[in-house]
ZAGULUM-16071 format. One record per residue (C-alpha): x, y, z; residue in one letter; residue number from 0. Coordinates in steps of 0.25 Angstrom, whole numbers, plus 5000, padded with zeros to 4 digits. Example, Ala and Ser with C-alpha at 12.3 -4.5 7.8 and 13.67 -1.06 7.14 Angstrom:
2
(atom (5049, 4982, 5031), A, 0)
(atom (5055, 4996, 5029), S, 1)
This chain:
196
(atom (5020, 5023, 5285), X, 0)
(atom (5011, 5022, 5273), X, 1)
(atom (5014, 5010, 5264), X, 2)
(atom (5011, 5011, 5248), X, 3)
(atom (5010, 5000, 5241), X, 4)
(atom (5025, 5002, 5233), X, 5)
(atom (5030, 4999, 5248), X, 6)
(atom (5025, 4985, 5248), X, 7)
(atom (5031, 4982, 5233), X, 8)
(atom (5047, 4977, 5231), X, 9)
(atom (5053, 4990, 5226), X, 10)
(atom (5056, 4984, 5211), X, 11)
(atom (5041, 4982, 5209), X, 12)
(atom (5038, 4998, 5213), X, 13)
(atom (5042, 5005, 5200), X, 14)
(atom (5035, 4996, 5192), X, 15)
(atom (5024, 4996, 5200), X, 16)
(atom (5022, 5012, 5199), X, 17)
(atom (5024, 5010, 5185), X, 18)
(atom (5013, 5001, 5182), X, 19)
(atom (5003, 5009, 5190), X, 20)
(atom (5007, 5021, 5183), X, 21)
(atom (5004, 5015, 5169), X, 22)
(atom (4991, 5010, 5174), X, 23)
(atom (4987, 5023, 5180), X, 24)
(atom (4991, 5030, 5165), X, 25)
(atom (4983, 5019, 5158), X, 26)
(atom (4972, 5022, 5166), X, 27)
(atom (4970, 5037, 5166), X, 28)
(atom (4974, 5038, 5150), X, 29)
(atom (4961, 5030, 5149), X, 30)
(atom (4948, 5037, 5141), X, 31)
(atom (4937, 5041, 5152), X, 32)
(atom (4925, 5032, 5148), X, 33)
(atom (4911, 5040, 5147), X, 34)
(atom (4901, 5037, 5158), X, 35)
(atom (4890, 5026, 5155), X, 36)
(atom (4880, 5038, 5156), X, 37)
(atom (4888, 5048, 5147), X, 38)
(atom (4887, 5050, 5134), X, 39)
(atom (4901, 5052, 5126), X, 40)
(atom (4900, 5064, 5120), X, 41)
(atom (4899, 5061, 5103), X, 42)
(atom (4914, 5061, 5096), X, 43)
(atom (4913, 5068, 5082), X, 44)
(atom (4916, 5061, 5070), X, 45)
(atom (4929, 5065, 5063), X, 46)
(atom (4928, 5078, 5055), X, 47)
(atom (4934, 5076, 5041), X, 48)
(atom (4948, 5083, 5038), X, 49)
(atom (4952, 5088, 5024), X, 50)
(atom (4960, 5080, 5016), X, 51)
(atom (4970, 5087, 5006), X, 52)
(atom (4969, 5078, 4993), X, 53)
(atom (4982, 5068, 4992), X, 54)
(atom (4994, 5075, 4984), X, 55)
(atom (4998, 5066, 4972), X, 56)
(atom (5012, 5061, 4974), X, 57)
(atom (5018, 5059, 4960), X, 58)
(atom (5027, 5051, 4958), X, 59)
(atom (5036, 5054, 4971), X, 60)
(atom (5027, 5044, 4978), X, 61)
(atom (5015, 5035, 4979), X, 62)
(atom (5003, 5042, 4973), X, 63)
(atom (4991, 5048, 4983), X, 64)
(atom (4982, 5038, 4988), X, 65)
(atom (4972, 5046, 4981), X, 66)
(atom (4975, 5039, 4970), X, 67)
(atom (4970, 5026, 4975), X, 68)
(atom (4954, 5023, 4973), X, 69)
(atom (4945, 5015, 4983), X, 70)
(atom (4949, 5002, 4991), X, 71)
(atom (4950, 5006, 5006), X, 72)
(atom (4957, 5019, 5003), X, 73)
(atom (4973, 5014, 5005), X, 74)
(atom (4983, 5020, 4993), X, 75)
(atom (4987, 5010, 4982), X, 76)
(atom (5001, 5015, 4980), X, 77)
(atom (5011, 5007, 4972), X, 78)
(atom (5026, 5009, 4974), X, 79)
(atom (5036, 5007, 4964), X, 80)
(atom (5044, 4994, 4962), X, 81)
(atom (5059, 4993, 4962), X, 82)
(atom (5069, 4983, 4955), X, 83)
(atom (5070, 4975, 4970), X, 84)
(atom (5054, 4973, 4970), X, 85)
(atom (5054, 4967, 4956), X, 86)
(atom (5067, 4960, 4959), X, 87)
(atom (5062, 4954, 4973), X, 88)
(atom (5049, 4948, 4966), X, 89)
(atom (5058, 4939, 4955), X, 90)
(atom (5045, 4938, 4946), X, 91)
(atom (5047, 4930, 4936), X, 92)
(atom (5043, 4935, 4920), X, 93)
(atom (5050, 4940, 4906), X, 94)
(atom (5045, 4952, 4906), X, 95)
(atom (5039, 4961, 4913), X, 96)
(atom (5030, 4977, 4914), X, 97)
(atom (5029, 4987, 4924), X, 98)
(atom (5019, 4998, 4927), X, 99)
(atom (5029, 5012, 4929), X, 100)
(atom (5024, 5024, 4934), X, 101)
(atom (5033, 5036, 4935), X, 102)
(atom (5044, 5025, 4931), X, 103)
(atom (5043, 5017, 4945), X, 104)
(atom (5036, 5003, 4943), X, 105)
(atom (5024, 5001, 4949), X, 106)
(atom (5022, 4987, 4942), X, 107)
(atom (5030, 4976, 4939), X, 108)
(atom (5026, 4963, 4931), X, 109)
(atom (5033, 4952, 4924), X, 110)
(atom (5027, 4940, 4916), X, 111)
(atom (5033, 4931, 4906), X, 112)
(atom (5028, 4932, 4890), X, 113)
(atom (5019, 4922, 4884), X, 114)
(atom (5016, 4917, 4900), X, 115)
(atom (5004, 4914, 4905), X, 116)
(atom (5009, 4917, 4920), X, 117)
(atom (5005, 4930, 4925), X, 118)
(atom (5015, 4940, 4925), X, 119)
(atom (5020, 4944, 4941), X, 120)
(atom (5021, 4958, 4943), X, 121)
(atom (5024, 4969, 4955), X, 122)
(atom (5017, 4980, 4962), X, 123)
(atom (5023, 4988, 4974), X, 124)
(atom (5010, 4991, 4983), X, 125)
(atom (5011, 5000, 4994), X, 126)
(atom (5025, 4994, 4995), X, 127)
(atom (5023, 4980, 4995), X, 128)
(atom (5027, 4974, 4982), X, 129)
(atom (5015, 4965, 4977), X, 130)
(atom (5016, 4954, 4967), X, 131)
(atom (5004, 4954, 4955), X, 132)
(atom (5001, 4947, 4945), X, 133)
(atom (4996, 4948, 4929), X, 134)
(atom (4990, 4936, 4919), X, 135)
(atom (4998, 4932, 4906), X, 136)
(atom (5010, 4934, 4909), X, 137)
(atom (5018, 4943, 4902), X, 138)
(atom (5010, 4949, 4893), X, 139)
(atom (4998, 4950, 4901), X, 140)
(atom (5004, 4961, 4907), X, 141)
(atom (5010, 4969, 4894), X, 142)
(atom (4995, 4976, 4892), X, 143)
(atom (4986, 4981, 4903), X, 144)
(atom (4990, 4968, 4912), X, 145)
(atom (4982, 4966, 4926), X, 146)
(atom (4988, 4962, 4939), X, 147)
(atom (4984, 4955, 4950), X, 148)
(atom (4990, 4955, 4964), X, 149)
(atom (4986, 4953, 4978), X, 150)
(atom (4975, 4963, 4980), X, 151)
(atom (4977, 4970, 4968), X, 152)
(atom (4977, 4971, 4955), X, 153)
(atom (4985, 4983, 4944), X, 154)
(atom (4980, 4986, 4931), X, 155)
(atom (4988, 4989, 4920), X, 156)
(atom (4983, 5000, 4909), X, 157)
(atom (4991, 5005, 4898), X, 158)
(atom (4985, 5019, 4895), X, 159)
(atom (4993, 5021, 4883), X, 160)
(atom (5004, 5017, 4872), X, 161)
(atom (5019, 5014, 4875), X, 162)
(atom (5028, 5027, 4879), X, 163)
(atom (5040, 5025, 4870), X, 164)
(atom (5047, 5014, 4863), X, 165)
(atom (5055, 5002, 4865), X, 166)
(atom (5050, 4989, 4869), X, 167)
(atom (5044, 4990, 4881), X, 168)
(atom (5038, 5003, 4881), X, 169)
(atom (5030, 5010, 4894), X, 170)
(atom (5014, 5013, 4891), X, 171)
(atom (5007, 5022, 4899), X, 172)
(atom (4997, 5013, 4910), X, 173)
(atom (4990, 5014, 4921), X, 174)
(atom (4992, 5004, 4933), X, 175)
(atom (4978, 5003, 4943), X, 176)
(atom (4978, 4996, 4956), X, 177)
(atom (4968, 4988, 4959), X, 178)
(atom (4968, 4985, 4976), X, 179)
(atom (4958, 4973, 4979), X, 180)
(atom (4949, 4983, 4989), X, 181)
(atom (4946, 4991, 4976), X, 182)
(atom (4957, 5002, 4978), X, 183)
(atom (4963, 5006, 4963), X, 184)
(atom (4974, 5016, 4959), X, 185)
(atom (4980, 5020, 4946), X, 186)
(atom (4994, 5022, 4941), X, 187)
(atom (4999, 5029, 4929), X, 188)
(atom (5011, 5023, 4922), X, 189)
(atom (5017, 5014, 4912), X, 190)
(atom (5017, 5000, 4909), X, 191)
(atom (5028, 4994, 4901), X, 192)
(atom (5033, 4981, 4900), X, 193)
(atom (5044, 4973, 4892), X, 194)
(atom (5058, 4967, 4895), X, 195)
């Protein structure tokens, strides 16, 4: 009687056995046939270019097309509104303080103490991640086309025209550009208006 070589193991060991073999035979048959040392692989073509529809601006339902980012390594810039709880969990400490609306959500928050040679603290949402900046003279170094600085960044502020309204702490039209450290930049419209 022919003996196999299942005969000669305990029985527990069997199944597992068969098992592992199988695997090894799938792992060994799934593998790519490699061309002769004497035959040339034939040539791959390079990858045809495909048509791209132009990105559809989204409005103000969402974060803007990443067309509207220029240079850098290509990714979007795209900053998100910040609520009560991101200004809140921050505590920065100030008097007074500005912000950057667009479409009535703030896209920039910043505080600063008057007649203070600290820098006023301010917020951005980045992708997300709420990011702490910063801007010289406290206060009033932010009141007219202040500059911040963050952690590979840096947000211009531009007021494009004269206050919209009354009171006394009116909104004026401003742009906000974004300034990423590998030279991407984007552009927001909106208003800066700061006060009590």
């Amino acid at each position: 009687m022919p003996v196999s070589l299942f005969d000669r193991i305990p029985g527990s060991r069997c199944p597992r056995i068969a098992a592992l073999a199988s695997m090894v035979l799938l792992v060994a048959c799934g593998r790519e046939p490699t061309p002769d040392a004497g035959v040339e692989a034939a040539p791959v073509p390079p990858p045809q270019p495909t048509a791209v529809a132009p990105p559809v601006d989204g409005g103000s339902d969402g974060p803007a097309a990443d067309s509207d980012t220029i240079g850098g390594d290509g990714s979007a810039i795209q900053l998100d509104p910040l609520d009560g709880q991101d200004v809140a969990d921050a505590a920065l400490p100030g008097e007074l303080s500005c912000g950057f609306l667009r479409d009535g959500a703030s896209l920039l928050y910043a505080i600063g103490t008057v007649a203070s040679e600290d820098p006023a603290l301010g917020l951005v949402k980045v992708s997300g991640v709420v990011e702490q900046v910063r801007a010289p003279g406290g206060y009033d170094g932010i009141l007219d086309n202040p500059t911040f600085t963050g952690r590979g960044m840096t947000l211009r502020i531009r007021t494009t025209g004269p206050a919209i309204g009354g009171g006394e702490s009116p909104p004026r039209p401003a742009t906000l550009t974004y300034l990423r450290a590998d030279g991407a930049s984007r552009s927001f419209e909106g208003q800066w208006q700061c006060g009590p």
